[in-house]
N, C-alpha and C positions, 0 to 999 in steps of 0.2 A: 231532606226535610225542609217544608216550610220553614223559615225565621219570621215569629211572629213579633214585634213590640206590641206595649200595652198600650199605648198612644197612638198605635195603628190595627187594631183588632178589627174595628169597624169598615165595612167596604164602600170605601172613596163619600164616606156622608160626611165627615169634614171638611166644610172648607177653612183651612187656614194657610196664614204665610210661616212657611217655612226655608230654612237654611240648607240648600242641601246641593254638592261638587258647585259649588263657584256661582250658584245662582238660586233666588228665591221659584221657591216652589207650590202651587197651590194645590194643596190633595184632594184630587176627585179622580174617582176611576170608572170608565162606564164597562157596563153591564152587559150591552148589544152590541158585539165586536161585529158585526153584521150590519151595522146602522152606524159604526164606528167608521170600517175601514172603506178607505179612498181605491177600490179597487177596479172599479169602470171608471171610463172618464166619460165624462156626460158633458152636451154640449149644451145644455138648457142654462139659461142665463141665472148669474147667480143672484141670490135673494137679498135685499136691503137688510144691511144688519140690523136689530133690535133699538130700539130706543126705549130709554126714560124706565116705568117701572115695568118690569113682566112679571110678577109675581107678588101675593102678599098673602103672609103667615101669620095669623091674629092681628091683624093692623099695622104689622112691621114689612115697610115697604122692601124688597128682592131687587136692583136695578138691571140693565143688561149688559154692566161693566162686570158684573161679577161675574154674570155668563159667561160673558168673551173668557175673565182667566181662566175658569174652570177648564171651558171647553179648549185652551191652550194645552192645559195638562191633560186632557182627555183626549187629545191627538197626537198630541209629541212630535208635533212637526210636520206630522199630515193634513195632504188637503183633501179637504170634503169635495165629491161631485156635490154641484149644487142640488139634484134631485135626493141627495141624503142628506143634506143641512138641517131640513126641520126636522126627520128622527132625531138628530145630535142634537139641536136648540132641547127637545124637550127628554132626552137624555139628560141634561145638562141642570134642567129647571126642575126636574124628579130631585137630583141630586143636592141643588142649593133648597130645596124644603127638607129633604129631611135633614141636612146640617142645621137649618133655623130653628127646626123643633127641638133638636140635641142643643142647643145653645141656649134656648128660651128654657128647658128644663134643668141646664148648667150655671144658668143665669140667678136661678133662684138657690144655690148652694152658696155656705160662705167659702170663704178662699182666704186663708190668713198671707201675707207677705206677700198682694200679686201682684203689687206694684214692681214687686222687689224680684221678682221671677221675672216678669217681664223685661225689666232692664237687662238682666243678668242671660237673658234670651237674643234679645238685640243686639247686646254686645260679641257675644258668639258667634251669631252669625254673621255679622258684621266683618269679624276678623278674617273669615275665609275670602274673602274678597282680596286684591292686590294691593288696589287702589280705591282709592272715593266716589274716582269716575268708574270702576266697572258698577260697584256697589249702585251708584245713580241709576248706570240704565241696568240694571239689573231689577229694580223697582220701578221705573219706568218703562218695560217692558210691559208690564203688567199693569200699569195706568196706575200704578200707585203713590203716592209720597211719603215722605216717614211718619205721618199722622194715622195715614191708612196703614201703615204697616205696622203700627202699633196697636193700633184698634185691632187687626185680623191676630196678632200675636196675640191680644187679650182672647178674643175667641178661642184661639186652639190651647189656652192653659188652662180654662173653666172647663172646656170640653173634656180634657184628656181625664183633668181630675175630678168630673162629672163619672167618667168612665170607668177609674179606678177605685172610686169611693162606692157606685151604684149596682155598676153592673161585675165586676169584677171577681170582689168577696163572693159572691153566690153562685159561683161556678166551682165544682170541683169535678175531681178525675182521679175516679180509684183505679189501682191496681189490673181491677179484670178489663179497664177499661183498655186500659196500655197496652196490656196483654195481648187481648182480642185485636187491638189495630197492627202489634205487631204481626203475629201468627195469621191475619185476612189480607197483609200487605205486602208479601215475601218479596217481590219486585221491586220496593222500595228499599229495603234491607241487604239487595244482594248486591256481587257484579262479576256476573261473569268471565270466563276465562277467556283471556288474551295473551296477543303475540307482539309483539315488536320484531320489525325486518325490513330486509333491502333487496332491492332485484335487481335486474336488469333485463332491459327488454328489447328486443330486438324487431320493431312494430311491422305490422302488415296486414293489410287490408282483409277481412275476410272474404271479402270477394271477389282477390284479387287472383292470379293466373295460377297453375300449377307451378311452372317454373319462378314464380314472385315466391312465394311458401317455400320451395326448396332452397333457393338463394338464402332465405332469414333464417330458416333453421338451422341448415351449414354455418350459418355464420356464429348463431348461437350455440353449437356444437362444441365451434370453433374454441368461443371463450370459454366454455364449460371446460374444457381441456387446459385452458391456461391456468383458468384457478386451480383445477387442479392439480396442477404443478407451482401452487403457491404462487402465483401474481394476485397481485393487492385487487379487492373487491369491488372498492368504492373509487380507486383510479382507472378500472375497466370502466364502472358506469360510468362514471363522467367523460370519457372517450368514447363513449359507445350506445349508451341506452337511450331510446326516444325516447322517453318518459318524463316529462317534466320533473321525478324526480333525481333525475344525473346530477343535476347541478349540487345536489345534496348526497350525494356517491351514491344516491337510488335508495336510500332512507326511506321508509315509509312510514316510519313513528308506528304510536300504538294503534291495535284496530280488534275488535269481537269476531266473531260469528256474524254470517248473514252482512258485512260491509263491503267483502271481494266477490268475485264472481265464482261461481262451486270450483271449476277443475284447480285456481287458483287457491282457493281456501281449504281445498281437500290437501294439497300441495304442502302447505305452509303448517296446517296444523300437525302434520303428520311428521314434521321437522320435531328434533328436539335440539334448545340451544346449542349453535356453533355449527350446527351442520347445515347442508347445501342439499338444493333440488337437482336432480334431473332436470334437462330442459323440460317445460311446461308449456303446451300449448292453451290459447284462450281466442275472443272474438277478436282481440288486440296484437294479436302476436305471438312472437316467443318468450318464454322468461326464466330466467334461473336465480333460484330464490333464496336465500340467506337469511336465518332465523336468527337472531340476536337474544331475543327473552321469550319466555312462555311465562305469563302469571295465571294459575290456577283460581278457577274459578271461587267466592269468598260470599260469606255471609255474614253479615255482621252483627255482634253479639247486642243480645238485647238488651243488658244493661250499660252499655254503649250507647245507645240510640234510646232509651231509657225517657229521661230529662228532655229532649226535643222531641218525644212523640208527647208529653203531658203536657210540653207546651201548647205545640200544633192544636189539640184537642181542647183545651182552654180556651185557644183565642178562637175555635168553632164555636164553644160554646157562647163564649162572650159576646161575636159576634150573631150569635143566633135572637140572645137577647138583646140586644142594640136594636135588631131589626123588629122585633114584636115592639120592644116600647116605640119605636115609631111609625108602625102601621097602629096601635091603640093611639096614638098622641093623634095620629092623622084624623081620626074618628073623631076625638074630640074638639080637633081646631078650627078654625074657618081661613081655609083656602083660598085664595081665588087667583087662579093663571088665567094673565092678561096675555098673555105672549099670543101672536095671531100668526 
């Protein structure tokens, strides 16, 4: 199940600075993983980045420093073909408007001690750092200094408690609600039966000769005979099996239904722990297989998963409301994207 926070119900409309594994983080998430990802490379020359203002929300100017962070976090490290830049650019300016509407409506709520949150914010995150200098360019990555990063921290504490005072309270989640997500969701709740096991394989081409096949399969004959006469399992693979997994005595940890190829998987389910296959043939070879666990397949009881399906469904609902107050706010504000 989803793990919802209340402080993160809303999809990627905040922008603010955050503390989070060793480096500040600015929360935007887009929406068109299509216009997001870097996935042709395109040889069209990249586009002059943004200057000065691209955007303004009731008179409150948007600059194109904020873009650049968002759209940092919006990529994670990816690069844009330059022919999907401007989808991302106005990905990116969708996203810093509706944060500005959420803040100019968070704006007008009191906040007792948010000087005092604030600090007490800063200094947290602060402390995950090493040192002063990663801390430095860790806000200097992001074109920021501790001024701005106080101002973006004032942001994300009106917002959140914008969030939890406004929209929050007025969601609930009955019972038949839980219910009905459990009982439409059984895939979510289940997990199937699995096997843990080891092989060894004695590889050969499928399309290799007659006499290539006979050779590997005598040989895996071979070993089939020695185990059973008690010689160790995992010191045969490791002397023997092509399989990348020898070097782990032919291990192949856990694995479902539907991960091996069928003669393989019919082979192994059909084991119960501690017993051994027949040699097996596949497109890869010979193999003799070695079942270690079987875990039957499990469903998990519903008041177990109880509490994180009423969360899940809350932060749906929250966010459901998040996003109507700011498509009405967009109605009533005056916009205007400069960005070209």
């Amino acid at each position: 199940m989803q793990n919802i926070n209340s402080s993160v119900w809303f999809k990627g409309f905040m922008i603010a600075a955050l503390v989070s594994c060793g480096s500040f983080v600015v929360a935007a998430e887009t929406e068109t993983k299509k216009e997001n990802a870097a996935a042709v490379v395109s040889t069209a020359p990249a586009p002059a980045p943004p200057q000065g203002v691209i955007a303004r929300v009731n008179g409150i100017d948007i600059n194109a420093v904020e873009l650049r962070r968002a759209e940092k976090i919006m990529l994670r490290g990816q690069t844009v073909p330059a022919d999907q830049q401007a989808a991302v650019d106005k990905q990116a300016v969708k996203q810093l408007i509706s944060a500005e509407l959420l803040y100019q409506g968070a704006a007008k709520q009191e906040y007792k001690d948010l000087e005092k949150d604030i600090d007490e914010k800063l200094v947290k995150g602060k402390s995950r750092f090493k040192t002063e200098e990663e801390f430095q360019k860790a806000i200097k990555d992001l074109e920021m200094n501790e001024k701005e990063l106080r101002e973006y921290t004032r942001r994300d504490l009106l917002i959140t408690r914008f969030i939890e005072k406004t929209f929050v309270p007025k969601v609930t989640v009955s019972e038949s609600d839980v219910r009905a997500f459990y009982d439409k969701n059984p895939d979510k709740f289940s997990q199937a039966e699995s096997v843990k096991a080891s092989h060894i394989l004695i590889g050969v081409e499928s399309a290799a000769t007659p006499e290539a096949k006979k050779k590997a399969r005598e040989k895996a004959e071979s070993l089939r005979k020695e185990l059973a006469g008690g010689a160790d399992f995992a010191t045969l693979a490791k002397g023997n099996s092509t399989c990348p997994s020898s070097k782990q005595g032919g291990d192949l940890g856990s694995f479902g239904k539907g991960q091996m190829v069928p003669p393989f998987e019919n082979a192994v389910f059909a084991l119960k722990p501690g017993e051994m296959s027949d040699v097996v043939e596949t497109q890869f070879g010979y193999h003799i297989i070695k079942l270690t666990e079987k875990k039957p397949a499990v469903v998990t009881d519903y008041k177990e998963v109880k509490p994180k399906i009423e969360e899940f469904l809350k932060g749906q609902g929250v966010n459901e409301s998040i996003q109507k107050y700011i498509a009405d706010s967009e109605k009533a504000a005056k916009i205007e994207i400069l960005l070209k």
